[in-house]
mmCIF file as Biopython writes it, N, C-alpha, C and O atoms, coordinates in Angstrom:
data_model
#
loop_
_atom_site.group_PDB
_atom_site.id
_atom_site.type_symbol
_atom_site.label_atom_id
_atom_site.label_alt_id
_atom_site.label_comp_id
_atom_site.label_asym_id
_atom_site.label_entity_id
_atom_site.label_seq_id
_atom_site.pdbx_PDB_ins_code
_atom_site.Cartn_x
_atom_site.Cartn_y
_atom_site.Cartn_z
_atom_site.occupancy
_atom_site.B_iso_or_equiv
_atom_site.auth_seq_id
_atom_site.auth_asym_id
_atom_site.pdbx_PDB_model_num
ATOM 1   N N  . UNK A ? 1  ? 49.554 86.133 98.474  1.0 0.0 1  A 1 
ATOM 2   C CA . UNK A ? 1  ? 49.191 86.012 99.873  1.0 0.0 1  A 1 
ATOM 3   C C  . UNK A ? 1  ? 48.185 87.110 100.230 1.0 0.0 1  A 1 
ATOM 4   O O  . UNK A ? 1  ? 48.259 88.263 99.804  1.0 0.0 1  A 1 
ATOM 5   N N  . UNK A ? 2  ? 47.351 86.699 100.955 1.0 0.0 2  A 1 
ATOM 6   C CA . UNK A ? 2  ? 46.257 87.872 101.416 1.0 0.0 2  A 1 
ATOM 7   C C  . UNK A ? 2  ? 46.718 88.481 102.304 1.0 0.0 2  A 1 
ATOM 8   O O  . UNK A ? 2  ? 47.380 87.885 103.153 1.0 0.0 2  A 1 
ATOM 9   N N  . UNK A ? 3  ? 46.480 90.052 102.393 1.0 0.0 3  A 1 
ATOM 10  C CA . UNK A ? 3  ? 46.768 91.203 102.727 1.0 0.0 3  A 1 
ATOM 11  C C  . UNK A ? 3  ? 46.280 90.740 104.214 1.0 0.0 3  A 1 
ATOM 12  O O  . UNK A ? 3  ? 45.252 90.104 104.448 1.0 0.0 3  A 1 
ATOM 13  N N  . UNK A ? 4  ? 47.399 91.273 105.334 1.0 0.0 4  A 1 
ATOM 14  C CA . UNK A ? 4  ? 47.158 90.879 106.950 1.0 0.0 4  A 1 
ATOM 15  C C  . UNK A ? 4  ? 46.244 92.085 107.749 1.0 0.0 4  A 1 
ATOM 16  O O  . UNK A ? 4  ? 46.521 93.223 107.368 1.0 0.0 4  A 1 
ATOM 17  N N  . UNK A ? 5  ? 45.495 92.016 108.502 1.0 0.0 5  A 1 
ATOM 18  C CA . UNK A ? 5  ? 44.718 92.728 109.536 1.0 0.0 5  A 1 
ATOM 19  C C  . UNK A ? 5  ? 45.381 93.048 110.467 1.0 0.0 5  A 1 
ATOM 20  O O  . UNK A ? 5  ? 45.779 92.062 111.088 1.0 0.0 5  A 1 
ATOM 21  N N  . UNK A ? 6  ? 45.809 94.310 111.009 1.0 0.0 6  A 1 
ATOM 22  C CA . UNK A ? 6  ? 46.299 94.988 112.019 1.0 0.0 6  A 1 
ATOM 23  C C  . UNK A ? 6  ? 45.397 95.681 113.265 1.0 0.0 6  A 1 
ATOM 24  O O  . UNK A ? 6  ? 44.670 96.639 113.005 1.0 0.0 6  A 1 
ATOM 25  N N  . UNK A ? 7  ? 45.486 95.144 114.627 1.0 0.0 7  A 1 
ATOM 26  C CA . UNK A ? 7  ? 44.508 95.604 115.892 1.0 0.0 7  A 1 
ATOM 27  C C  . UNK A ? 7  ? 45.562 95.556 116.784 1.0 0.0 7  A 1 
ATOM 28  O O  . UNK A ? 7  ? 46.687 95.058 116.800 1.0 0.0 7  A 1 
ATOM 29  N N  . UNK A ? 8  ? 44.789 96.298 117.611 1.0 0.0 8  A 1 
ATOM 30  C CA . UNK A ? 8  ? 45.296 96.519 118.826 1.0 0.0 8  A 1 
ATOM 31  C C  . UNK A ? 8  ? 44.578 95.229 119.932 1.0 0.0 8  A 1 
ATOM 32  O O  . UNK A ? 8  ? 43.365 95.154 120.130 1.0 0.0 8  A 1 
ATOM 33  N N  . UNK A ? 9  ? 45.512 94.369 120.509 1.0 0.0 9  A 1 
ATOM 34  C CA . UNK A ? 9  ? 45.122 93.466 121.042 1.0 0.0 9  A 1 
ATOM 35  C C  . UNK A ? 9  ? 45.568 93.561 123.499 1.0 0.0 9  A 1 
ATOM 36  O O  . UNK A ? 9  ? 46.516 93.288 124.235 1.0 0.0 9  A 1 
ATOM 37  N N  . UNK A ? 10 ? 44.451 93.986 123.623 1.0 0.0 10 A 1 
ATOM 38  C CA . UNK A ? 10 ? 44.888 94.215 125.146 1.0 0.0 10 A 1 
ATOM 39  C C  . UNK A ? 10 ? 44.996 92.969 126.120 1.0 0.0 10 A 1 
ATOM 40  O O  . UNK A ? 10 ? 44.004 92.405 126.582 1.0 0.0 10 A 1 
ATOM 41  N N  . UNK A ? 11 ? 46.488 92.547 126.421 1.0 0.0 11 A 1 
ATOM 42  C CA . UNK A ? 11 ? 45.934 91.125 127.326 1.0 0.0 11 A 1 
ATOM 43  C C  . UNK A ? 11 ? 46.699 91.074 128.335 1.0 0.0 11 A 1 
ATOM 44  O O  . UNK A ? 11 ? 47.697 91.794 128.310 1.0 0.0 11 A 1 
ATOM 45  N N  . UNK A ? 12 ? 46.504 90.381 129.279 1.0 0.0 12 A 1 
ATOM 46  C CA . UNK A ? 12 ? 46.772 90.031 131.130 1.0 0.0 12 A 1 
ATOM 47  C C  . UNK A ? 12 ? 47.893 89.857 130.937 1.0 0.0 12 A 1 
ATOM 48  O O  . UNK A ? 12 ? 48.219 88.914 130.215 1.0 0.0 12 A 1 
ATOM 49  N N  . UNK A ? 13 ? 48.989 90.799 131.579 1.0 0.0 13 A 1 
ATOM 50  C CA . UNK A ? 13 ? 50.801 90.284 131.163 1.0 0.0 13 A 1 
ATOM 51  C C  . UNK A ? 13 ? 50.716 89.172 131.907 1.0 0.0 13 A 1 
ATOM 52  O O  . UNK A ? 13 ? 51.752 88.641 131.506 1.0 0.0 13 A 1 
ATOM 53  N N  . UNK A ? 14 ? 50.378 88.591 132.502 1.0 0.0 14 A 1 
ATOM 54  C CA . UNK A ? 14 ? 50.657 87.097 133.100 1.0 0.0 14 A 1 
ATOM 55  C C  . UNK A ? 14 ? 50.951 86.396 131.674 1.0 0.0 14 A 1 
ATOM 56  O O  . UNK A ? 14 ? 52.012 86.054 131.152 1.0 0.0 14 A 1 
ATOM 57  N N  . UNK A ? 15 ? 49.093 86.281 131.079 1.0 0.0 15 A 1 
ATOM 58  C CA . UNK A ? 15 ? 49.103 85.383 130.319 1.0 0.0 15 A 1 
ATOM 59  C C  . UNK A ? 15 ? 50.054 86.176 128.484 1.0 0.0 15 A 1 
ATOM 60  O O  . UNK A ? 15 ? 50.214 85.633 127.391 1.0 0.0 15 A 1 
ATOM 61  N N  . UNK A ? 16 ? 50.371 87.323 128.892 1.0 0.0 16 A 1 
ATOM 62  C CA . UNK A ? 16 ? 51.205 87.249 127.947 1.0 0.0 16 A 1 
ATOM 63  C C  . UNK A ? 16 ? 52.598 87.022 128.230 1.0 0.0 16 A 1 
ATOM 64  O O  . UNK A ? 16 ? 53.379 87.482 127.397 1.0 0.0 16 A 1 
ATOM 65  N N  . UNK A ? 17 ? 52.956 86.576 128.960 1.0 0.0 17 A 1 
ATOM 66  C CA . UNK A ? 17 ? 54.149 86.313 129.394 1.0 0.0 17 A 1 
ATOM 67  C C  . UNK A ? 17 ? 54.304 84.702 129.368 1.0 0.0 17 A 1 
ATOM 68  O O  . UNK A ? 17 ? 55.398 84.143 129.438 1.0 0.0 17 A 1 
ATOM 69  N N  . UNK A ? 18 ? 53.193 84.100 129.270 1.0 0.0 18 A 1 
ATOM 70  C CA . UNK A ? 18 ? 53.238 82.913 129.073 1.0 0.0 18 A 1 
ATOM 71  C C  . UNK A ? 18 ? 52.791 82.237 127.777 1.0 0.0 18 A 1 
ATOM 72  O O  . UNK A ? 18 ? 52.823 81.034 127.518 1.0 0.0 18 A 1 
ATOM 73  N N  . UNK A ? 19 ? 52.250 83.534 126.801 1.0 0.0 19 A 1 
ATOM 74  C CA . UNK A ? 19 ? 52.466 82.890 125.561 1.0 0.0 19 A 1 
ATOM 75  C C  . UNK A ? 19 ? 53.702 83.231 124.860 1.0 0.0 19 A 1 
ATOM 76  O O  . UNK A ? 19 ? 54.013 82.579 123.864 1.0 0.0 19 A 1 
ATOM 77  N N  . UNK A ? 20 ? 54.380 84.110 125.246 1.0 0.0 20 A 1 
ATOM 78  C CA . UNK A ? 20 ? 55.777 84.723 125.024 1.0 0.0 20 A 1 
ATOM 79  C C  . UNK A ? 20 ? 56.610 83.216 125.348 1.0 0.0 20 A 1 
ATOM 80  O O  . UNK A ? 20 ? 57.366 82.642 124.564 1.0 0.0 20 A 1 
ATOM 81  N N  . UNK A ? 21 ? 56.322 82.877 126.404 1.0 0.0 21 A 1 
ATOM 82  C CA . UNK A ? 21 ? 57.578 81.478 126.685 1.0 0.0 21 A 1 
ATOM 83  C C  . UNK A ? 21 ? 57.314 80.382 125.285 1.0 0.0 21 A 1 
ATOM 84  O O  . UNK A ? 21 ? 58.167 79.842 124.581 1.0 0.0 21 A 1 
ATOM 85  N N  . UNK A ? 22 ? 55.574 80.289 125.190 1.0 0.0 22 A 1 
ATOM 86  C CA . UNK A ? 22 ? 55.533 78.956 124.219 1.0 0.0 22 A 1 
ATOM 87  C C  . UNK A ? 22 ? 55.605 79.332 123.249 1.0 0.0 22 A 1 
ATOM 88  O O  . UNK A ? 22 ? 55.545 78.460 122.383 1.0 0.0 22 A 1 
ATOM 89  N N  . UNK A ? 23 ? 55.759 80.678 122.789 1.0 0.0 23 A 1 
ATOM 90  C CA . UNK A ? 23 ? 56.174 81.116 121.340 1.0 0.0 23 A 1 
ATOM 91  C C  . UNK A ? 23 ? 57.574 80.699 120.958 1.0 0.0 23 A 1 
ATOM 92  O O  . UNK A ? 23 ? 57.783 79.882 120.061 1.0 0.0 23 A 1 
ATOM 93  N N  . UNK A ? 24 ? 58.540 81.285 121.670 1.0 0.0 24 A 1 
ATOM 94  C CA . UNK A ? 24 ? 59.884 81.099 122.147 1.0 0.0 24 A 1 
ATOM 95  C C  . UNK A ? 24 ? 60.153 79.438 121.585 1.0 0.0 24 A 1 
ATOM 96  O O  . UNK A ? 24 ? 60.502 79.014 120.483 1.0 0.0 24 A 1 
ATOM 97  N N  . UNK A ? 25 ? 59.800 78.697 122.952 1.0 0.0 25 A 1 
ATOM 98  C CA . UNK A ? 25 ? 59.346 77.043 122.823 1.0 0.0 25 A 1 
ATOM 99  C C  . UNK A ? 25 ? 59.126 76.608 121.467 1.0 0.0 25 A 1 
ATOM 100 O O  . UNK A ? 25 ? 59.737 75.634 121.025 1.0 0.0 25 A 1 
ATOM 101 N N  . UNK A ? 26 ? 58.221 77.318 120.709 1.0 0.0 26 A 1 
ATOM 102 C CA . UNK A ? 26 ? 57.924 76.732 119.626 1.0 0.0 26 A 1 
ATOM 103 C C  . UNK A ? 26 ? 58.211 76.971 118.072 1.0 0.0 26 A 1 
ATOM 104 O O  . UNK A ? 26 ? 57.749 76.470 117.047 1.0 0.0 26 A 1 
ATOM 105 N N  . UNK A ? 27 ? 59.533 78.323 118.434 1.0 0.0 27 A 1 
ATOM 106 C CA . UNK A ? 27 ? 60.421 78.603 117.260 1.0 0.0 27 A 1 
ATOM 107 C C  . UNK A ? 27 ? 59.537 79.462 116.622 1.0 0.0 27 A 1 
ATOM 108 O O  . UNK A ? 27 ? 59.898 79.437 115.446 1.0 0.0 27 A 1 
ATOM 109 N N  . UNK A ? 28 ? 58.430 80.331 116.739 1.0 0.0 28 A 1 
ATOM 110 C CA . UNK A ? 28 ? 57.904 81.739 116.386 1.0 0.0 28 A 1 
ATOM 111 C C  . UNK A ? 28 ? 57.356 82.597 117.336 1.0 0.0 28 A 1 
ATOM 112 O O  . UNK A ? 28 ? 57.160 82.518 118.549 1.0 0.0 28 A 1 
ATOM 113 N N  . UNK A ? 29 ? 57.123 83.593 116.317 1.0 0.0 29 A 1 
ATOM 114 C CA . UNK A ? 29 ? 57.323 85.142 117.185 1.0 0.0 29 A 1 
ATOM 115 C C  . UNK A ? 29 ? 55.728 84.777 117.624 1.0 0.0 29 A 1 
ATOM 116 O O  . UNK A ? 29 ? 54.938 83.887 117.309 1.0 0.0 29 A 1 
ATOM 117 N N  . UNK A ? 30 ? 55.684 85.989 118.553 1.0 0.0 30 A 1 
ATOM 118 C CA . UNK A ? 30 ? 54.401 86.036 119.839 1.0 0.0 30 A 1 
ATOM 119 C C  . UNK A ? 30 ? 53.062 86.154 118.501 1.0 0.0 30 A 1 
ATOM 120 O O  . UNK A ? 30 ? 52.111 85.403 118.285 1.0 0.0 30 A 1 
ATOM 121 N N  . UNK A ? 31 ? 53.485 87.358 117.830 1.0 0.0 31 A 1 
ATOM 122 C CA . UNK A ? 31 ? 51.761 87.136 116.674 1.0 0.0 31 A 1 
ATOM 123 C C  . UNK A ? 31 ? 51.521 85.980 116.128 1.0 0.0 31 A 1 
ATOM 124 O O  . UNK A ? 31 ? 50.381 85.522 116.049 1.0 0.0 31 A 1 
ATOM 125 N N  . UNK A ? 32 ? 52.901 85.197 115.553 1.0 0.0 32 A 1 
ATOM 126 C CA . UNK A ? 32 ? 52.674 84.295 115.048 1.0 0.0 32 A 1 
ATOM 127 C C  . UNK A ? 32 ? 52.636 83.200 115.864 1.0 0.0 32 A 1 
ATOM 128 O O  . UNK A ? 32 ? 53.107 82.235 115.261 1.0 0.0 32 A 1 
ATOM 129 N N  . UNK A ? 33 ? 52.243 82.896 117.096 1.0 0.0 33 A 1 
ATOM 130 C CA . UNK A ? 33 ? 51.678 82.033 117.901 1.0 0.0 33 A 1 
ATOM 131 C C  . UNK A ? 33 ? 50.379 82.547 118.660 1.0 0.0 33 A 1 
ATOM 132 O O  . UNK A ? 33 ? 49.687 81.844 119.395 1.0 0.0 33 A 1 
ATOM 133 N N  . UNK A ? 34 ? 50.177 83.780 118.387 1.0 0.0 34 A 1 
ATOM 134 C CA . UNK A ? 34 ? 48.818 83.485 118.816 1.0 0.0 34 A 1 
ATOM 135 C C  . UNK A ? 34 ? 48.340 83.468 117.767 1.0 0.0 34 A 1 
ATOM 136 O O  . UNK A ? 34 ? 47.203 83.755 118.141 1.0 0.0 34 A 1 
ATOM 137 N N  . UNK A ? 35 ? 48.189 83.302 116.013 1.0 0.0 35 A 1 
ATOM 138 C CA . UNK A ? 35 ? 47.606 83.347 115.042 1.0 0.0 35 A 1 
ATOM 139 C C  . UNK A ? 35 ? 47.501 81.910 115.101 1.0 0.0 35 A 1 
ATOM 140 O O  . UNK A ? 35 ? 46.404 81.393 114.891 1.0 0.0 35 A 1 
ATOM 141 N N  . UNK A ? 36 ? 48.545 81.181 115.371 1.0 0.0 36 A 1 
ATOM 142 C CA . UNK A ? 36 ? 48.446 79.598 115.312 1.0 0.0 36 A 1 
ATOM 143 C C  . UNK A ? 36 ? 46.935 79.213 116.047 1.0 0.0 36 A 1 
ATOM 144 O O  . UNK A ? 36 ? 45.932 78.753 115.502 1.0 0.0 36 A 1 
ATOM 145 N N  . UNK A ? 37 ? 47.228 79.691 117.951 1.0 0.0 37 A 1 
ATOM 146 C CA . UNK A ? 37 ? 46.607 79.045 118.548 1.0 0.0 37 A 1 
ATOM 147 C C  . UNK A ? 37 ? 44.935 79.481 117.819 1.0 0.0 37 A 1 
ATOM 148 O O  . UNK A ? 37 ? 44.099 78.636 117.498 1.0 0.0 37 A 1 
ATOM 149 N N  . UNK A ? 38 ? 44.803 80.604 117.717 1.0 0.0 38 A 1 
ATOM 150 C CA . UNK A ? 38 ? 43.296 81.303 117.284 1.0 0.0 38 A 1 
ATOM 151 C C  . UNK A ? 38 ? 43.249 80.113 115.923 1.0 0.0 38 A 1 
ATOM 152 O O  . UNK A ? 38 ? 42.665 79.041 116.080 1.0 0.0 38 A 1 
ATOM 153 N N  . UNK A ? 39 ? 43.644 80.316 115.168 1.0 0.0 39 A 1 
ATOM 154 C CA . UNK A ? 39 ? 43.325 79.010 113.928 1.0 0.0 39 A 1 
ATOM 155 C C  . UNK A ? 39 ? 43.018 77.928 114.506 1.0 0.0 39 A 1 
ATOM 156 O O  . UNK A ? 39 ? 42.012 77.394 114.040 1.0 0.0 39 A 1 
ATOM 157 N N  . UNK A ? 40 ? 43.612 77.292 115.526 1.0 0.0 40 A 1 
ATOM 158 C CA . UNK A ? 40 ? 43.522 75.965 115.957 1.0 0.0 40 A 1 
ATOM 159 C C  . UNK A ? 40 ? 42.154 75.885 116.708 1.0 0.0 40 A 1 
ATOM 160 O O  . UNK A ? 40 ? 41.408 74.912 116.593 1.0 0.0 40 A 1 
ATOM 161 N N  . UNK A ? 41 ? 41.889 76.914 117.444 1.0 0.0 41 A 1 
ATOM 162 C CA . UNK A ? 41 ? 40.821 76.828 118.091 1.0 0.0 41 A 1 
ATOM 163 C C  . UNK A ? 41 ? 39.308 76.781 117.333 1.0 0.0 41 A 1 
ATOM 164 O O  . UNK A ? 41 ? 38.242 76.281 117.691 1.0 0.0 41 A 1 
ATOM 165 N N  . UNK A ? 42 ? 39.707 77.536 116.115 1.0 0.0 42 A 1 
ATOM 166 C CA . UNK A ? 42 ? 38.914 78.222 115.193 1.0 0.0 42 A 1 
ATOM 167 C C  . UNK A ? 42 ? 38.175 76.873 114.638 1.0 0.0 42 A 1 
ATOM 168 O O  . UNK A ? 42 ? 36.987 76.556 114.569 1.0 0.0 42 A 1 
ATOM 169 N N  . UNK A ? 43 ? 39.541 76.136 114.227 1.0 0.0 43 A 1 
ATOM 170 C CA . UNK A ? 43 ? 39.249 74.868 113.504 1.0 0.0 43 A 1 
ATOM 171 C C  . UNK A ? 43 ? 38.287 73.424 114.199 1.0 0.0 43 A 1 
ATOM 172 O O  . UNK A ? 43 ? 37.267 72.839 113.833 1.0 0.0 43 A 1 
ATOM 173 N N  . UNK A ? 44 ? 39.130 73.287 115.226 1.0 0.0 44 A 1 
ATOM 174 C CA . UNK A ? 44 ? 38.482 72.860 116.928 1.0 0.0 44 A 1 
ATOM 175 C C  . UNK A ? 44 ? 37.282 73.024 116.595 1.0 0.0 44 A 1 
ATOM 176 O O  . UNK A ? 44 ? 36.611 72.048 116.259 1.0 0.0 44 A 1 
ATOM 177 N N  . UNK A ? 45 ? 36.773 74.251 116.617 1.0 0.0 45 A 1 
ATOM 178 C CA . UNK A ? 45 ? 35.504 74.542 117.199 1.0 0.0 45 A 1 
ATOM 179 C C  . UNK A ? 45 ? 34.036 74.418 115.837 1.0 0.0 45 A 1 
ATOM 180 O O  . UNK A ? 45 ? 32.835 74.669 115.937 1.0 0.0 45 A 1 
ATOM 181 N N  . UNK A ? 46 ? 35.107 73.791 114.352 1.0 0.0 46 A 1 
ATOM 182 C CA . UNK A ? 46 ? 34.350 73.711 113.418 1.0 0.0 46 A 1 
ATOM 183 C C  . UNK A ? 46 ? 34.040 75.547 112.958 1.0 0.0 46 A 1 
ATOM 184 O O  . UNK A ? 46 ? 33.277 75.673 112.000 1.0 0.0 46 A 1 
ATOM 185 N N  . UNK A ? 47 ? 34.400 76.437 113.374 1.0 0.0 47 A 1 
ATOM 186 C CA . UNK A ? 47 ? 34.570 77.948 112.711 1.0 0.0 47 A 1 
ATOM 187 C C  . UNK A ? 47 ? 35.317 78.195 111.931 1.0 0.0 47 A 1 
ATOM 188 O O  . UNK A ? 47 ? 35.040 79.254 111.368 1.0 0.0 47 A 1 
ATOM 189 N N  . UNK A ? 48 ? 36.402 77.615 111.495 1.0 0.0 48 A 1 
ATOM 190 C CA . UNK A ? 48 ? 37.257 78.255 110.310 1.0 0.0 48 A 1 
ATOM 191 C C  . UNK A ? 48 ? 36.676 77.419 108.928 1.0 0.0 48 A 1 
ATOM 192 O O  . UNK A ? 48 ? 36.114 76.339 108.748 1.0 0.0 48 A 1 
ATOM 193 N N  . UNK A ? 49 ? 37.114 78.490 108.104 1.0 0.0 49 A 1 
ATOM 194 C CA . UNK A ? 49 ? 37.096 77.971 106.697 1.0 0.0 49 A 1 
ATOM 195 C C  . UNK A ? 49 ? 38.163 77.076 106.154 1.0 0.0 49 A 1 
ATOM 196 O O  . UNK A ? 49 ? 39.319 77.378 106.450 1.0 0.0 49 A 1 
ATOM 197 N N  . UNK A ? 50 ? 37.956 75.993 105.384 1.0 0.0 50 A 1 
ATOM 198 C CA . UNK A ? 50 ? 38.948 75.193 105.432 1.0 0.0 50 A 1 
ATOM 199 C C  . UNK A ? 50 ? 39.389 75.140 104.003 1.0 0.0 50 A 1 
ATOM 200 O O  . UNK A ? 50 ? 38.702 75.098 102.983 1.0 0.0 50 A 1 
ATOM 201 N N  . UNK A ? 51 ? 41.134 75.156 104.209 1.0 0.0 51 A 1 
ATOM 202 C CA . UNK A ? 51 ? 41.793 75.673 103.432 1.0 0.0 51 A 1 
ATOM 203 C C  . UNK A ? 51 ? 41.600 74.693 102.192 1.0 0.0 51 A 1 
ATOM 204 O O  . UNK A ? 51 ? 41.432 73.499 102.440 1.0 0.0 51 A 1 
ATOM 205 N N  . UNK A ? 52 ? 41.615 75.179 100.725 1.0 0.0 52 A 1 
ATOM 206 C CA . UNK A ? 52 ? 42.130 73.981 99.883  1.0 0.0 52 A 1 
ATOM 207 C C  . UNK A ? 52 ? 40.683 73.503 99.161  1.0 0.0 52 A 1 
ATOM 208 O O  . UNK A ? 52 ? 40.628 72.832 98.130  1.0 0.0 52 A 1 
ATOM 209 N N  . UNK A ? 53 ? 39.673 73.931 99.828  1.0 0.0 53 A 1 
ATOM 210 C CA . UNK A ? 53 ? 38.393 73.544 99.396  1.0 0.0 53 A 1 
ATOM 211 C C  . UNK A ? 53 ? 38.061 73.711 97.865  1.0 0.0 53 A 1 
ATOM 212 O O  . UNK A ? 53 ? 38.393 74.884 97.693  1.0 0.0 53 A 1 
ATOM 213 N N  . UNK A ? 54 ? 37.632 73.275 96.709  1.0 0.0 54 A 1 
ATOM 214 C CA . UNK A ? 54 ? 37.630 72.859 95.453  1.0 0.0 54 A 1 
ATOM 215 C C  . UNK A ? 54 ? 35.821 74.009 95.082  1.0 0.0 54 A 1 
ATOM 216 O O  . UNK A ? 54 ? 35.485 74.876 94.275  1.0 0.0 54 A 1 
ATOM 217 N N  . UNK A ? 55 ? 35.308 73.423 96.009  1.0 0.0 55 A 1 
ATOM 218 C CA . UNK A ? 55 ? 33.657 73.773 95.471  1.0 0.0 55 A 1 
ATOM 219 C C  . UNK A ? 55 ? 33.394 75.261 96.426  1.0 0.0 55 A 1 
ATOM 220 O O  . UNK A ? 55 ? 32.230 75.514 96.737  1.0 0.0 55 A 1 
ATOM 221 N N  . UNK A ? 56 ? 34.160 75.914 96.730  1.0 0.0 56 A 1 
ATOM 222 C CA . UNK A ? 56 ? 33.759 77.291 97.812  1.0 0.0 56 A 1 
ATOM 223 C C  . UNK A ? 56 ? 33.078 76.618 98.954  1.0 0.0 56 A 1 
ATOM 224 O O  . UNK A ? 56 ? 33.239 77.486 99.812  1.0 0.0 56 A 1 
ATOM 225 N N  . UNK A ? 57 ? 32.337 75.526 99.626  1.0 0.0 57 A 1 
ATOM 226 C CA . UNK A ? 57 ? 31.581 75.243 100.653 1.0 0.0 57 A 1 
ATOM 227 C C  . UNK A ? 57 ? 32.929 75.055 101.424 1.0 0.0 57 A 1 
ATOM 228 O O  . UNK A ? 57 ? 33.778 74.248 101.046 1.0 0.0 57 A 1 
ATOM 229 N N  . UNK A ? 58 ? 33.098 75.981 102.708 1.0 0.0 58 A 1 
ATOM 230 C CA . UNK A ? 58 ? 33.741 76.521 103.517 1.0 0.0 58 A 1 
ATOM 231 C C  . UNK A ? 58 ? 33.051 75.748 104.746 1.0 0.0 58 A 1 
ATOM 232 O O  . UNK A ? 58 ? 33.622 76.174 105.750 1.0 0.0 58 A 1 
ATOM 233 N N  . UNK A ? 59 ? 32.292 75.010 105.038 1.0 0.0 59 A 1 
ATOM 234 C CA . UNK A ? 59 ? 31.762 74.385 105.888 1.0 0.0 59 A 1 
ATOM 235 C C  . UNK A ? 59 ? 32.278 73.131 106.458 1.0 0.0 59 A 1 
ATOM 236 O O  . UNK A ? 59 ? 31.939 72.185 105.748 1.0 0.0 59 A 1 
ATOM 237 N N  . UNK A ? 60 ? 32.986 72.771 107.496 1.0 0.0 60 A 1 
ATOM 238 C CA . UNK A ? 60 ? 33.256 71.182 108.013 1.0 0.0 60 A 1 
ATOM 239 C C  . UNK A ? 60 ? 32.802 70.004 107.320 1.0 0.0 60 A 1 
ATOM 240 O O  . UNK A ? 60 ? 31.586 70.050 107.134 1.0 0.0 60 A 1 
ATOM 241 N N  . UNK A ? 61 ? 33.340 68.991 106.884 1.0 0.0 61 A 1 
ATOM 242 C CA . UNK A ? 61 ? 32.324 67.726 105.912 1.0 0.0 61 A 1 
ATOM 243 C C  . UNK A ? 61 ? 31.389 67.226 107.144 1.0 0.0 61 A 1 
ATOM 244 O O  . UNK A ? 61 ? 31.579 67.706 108.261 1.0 0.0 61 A 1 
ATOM 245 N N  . UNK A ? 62 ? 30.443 66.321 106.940 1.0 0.0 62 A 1 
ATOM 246 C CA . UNK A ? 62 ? 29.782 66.038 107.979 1.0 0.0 62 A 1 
ATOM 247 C C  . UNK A ? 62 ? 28.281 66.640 108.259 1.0 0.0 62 A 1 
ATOM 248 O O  . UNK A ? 62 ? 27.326 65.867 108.341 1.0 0.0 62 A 1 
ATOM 249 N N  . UNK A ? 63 ? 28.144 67.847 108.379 1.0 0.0 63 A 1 
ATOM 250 C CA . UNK A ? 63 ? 27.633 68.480 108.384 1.0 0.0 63 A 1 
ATOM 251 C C  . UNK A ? 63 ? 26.272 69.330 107.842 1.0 0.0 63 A 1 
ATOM 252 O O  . UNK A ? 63 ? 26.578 70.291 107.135 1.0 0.0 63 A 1 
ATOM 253 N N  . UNK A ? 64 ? 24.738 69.126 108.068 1.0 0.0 64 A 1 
ATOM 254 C CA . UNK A ? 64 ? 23.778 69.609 107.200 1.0 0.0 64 A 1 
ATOM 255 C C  . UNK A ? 64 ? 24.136 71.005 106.548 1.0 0.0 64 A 1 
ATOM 256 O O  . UNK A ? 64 ? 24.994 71.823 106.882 1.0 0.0 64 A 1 
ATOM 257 N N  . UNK A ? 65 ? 23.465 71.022 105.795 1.0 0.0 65 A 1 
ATOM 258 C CA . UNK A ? 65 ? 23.659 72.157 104.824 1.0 0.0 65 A 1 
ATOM 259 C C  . UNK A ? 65 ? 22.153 72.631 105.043 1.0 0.0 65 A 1 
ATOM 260 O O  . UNK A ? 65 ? 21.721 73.612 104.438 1.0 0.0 65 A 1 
#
């Protein structure tokens, strides 16, 4: 498993209080729901590297090269 990144993350207790509930909701801890949502968005947005890839091209299919 690759070695994890540690920061200091500053956010609006509102809205951390409301990812605290859907963490809760969704049976993991607060990092590990906002690691979810940031991946999801990541992916969403065609920015993440996608897992499992055979040839290293880390890029969305579809897509010019």
């Amino acid at each position: 498993m690759a070695e994890r990144k540690a920061f200091l993350l500053r956010i609006d207790p509102e809205l951390f209080d409301t990812l605290s509930r859907w963490a809760e909701d969704d049976l993991r801890s607060l990092n590990g729901q906002i690691e979810y949502l940031l991946r999801e968005a990541t992916v969403q947005r065609g920015r993440a590297a996608r897992r499992g890839r055979e040839d290293g091209d880390n890029r969305p299919k579809g897509r010019s090269r």
